[in-house]
TORKOL-4160 file (C-alpha; in steps of 0.2 Angstrom, whole numbers, padded with zeros to 4 digits, m for minus):
178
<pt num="1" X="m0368" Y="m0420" Z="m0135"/>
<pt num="2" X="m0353" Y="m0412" Z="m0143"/>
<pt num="3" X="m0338" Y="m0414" Z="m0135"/>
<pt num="4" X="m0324" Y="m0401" Z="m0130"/>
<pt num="5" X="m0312" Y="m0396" Z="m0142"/>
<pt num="6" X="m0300" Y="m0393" Z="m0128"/>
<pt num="7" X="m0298" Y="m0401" Z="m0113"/>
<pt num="8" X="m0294" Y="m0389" Z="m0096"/>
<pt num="9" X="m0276" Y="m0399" Z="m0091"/>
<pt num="10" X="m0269" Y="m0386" Z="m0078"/>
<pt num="11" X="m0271" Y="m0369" Z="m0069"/>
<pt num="12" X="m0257" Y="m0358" Z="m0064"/>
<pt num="13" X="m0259" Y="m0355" Z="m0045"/>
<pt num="14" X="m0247" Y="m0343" Z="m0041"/>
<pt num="15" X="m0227" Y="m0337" Z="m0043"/>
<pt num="16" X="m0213" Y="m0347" Z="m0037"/>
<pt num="17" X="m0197" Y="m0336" Z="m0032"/>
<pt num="18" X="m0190" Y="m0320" Z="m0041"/>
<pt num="19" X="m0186" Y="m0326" Z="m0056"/>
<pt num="20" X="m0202" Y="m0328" Z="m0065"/>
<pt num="21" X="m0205" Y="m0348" Z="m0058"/>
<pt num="22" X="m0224" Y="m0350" Z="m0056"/>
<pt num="23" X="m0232" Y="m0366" Z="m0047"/>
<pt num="24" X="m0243" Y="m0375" Z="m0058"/>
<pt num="25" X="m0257" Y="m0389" Z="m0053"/>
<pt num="26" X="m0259" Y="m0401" Z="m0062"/>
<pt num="27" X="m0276" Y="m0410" Z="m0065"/>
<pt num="28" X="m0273" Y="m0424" Z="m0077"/>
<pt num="29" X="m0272" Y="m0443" Z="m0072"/>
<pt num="30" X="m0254" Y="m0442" Z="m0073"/>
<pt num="31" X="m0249" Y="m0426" Z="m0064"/>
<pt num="32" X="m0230" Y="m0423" Z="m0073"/>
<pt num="33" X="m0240" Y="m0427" Z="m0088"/>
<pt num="34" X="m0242" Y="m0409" Z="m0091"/>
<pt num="35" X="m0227" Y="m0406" Z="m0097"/>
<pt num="36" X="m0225" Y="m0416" Z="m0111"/>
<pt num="37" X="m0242" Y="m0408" Z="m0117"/>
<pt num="38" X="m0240" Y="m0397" Z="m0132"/>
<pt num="39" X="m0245" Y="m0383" Z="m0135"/>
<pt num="40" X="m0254" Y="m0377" Z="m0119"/>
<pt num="41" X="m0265" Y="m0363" Z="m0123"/>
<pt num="42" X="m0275" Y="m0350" Z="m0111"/>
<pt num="43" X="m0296" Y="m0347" Z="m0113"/>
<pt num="44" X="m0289" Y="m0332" Z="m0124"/>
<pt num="45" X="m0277" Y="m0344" Z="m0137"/>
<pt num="46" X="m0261" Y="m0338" Z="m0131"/>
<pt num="47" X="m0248" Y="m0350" Z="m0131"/>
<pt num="48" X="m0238" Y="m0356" Z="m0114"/>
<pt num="49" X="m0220" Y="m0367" Z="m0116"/>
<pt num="50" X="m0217" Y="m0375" Z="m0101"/>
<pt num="51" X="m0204" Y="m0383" Z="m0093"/>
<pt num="52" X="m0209" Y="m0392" Z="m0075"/>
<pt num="53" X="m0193" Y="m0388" Z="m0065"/>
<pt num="54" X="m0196" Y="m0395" Z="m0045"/>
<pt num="55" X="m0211" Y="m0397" Z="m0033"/>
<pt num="56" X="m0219" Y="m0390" Z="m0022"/>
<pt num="57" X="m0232" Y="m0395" Z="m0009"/>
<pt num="58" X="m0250" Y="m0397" Z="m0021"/>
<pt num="59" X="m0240" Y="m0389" Z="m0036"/>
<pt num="60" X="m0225" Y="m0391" Z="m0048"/>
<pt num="61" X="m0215" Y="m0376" Z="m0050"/>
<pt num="62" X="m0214" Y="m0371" Z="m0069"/>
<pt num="63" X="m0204" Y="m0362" Z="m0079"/>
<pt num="64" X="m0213" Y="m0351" Z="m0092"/>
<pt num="65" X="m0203" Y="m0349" Z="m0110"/>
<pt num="66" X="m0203" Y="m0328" Z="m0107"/>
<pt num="67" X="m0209" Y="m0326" Z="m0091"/>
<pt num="68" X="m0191" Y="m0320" Z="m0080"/>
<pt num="69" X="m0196" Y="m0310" Z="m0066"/>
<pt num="70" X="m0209" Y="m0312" Z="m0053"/>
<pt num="71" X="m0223" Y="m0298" Z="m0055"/>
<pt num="72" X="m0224" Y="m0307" Z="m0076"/>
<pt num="73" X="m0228" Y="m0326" Z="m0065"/>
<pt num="74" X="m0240" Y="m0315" Z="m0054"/>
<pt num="75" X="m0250" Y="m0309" Z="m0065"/>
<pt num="76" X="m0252" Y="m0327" Z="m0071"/>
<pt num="77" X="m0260" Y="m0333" Z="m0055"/>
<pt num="78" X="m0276" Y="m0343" Z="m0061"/>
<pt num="79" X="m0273" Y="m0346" Z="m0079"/>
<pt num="80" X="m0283" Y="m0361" Z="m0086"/>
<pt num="81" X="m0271" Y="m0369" Z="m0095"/>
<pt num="82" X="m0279" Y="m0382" Z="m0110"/>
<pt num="83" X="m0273" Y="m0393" Z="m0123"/>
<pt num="84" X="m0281" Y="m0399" Z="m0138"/>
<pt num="85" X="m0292" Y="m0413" Z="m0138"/>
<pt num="86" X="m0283" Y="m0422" Z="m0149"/>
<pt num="87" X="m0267" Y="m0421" Z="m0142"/>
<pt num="88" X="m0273" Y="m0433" Z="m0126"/>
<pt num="89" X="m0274" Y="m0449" Z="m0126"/>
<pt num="90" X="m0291" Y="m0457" Z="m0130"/>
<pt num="91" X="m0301" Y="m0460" Z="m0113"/>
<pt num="92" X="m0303" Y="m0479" Z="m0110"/>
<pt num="93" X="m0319" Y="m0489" Z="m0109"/>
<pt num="94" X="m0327" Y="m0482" Z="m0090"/>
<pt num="95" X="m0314" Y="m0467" Z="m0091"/>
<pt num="96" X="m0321" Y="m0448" Z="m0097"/>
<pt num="97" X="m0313" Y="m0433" Z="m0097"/>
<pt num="98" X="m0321" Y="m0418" Z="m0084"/>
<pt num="99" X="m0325" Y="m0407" Z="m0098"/>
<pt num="100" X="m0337" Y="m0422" Z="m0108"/>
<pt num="101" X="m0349" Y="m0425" Z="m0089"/>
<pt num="102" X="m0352" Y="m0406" Z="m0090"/>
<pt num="103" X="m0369" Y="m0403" Z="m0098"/>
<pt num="104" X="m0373" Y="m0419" Z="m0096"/>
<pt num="105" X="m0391" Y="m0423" Z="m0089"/>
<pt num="106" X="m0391" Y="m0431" Z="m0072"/>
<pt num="107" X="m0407" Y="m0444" Z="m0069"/>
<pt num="108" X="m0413" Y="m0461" Z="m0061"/>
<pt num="109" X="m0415" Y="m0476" Z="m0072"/>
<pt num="110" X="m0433" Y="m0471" Z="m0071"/>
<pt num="111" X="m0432" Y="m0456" Z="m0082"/>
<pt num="112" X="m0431" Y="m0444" Z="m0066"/>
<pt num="113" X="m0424" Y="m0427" Z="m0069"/>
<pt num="114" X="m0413" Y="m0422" Z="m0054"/>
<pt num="115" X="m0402" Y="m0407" Z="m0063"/>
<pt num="116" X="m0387" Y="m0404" Z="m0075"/>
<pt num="117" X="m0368" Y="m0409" Z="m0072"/>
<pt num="118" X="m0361" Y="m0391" Z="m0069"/>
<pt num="119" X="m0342" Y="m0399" Z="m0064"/>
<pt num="120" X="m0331" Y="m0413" Z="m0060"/>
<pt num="121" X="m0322" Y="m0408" Z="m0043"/>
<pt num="122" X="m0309" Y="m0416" Z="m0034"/>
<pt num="123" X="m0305" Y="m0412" Z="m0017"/>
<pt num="124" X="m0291" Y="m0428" Z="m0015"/>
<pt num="125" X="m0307" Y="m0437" Z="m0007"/>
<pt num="126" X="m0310" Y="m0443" Z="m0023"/>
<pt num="127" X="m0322" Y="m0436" Z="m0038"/>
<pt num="128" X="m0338" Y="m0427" Z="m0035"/>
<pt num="129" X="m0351" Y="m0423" Z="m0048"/>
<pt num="130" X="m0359" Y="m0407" Z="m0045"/>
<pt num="131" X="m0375" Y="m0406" Z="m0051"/>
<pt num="132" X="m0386" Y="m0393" Z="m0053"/>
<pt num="133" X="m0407" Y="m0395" Z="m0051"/>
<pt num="134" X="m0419" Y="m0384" Z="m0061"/>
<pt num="135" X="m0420" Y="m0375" Z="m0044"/>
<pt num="136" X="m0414" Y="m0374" Z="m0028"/>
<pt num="137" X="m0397" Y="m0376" Z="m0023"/>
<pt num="138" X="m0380" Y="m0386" Z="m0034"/>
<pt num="139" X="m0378" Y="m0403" Z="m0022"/>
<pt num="140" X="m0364" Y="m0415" Z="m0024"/>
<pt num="141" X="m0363" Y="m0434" Z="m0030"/>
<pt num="142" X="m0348" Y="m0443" Z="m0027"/>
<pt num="143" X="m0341" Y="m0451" Z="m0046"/>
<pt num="144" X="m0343" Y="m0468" Z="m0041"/>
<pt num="145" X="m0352" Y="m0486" Z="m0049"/>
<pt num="146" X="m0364" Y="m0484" Z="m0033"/>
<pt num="147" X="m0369" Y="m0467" Z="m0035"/>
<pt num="148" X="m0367" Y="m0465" Z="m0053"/>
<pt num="149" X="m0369" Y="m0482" Z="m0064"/>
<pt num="150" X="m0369" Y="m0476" Z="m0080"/>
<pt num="151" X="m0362" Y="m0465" Z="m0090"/>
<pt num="152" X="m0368" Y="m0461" Z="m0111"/>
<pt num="153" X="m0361" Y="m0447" Z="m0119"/>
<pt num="154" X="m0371" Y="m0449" Z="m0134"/>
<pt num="155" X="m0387" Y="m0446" Z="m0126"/>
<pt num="156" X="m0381" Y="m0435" Z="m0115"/>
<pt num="157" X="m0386" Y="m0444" Z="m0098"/>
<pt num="158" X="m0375" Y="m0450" Z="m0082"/>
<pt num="159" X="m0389" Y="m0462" Z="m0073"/>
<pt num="160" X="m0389" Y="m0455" Z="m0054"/>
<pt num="161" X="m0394" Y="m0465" Z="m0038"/>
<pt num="162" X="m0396" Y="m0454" Z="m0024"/>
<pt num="163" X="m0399" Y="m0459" Z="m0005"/>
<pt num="164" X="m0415" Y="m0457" Z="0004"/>
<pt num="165" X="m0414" Y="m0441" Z="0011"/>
<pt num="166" X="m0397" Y="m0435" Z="0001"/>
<pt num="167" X="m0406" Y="m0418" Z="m0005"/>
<pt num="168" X="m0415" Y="m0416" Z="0011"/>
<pt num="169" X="m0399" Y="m0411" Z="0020"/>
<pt num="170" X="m0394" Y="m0399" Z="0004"/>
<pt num="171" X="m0410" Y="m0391" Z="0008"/>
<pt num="172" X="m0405" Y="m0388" Z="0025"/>
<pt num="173" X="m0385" Y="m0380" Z="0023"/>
<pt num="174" X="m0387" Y="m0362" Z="0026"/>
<pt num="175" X="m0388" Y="m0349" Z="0012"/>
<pt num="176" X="m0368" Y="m0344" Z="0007"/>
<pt num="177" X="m0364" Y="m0327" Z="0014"/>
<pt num="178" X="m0361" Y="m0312" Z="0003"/>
């Protein structure tokens, strides 16, 4: 399984004030860590210096090198903002980054296939695989040794155990509205 090149470390959620100020969320271990990263790039390559300023409820407030008034920082709202792999520190034994668990194939120590890992979500109830099944509906999987024992990149796996009647309950959640 290849791994990502670049690694998703923030998104841009919205403007801050009148002089170009954006919030900015954070989603690496280290929150504030965002901003010693270098250089930040959008999906597109362009390049984003940062500056973390204050704090705001869920977000830091951000200043943007070239951004100065507040329809520029509006028009940011919901950039992905990544850094180069190689500019993070390598993940730990047990530790993955989000962008390495998606792809992966999710399965029961006995070979089982249950779906593919589409995300790694994290609702500050801790992480939650999201897995998707050759049909039917995505479920959820919390990221935890009783859920999910294993993990191995190479062969592209996470080893899932999932509860007697876990998918039952998917299968029961009404259809999403248009």
């Amino acid at each position: 399984m290849p791994q990502a090149e670049k690694i998703l470390v923030g998104v841009i959620v919205g403007a801050h004030g009148i002089k170009g100020q954006v919030r900015l969320r954070s989603l690496t271990e280290q929150p504030e860590a965002i901003g010693k990263y270098k250089p930040l790039t959008d999906a597109a390559g362009r390049e984003f210096a940062i500056k973390l300023v204050g704090v705001a409820r869920d977000a830091f407030i951000a200043t943007i090198k070239g951004v100065t008034d507040r329809t520029t920082a509006e028009s940011l709202q919901g950039v992905e903002l990544f850094v180069a792999r190689d500019a993070l520190p390598k993940p730990k034994r047990n530790e993955y980054y989000a962008a390495d668990l998606v792809g992966l194939t999710a399965q029961d120590d006995s070979g089982k296939i249950y779906g593919t890992v589409q995300a790694l979500h994290d609702y500050r109830g801790g992480p939650l695989l999201e897995i998707a099944p050759a049909s039917g509906k995505n479920f959820m999987l919390p990221f935890r040794d009783a859920f999910v024992p294993d993990v191995d990149i190479v062969a592209g796996t996470v080893q899932v155990i999932i509860p007697e009647g876990w998918l039952d309950t998917v299968a029961k959640t009404k259809p999403e509205r248009a």
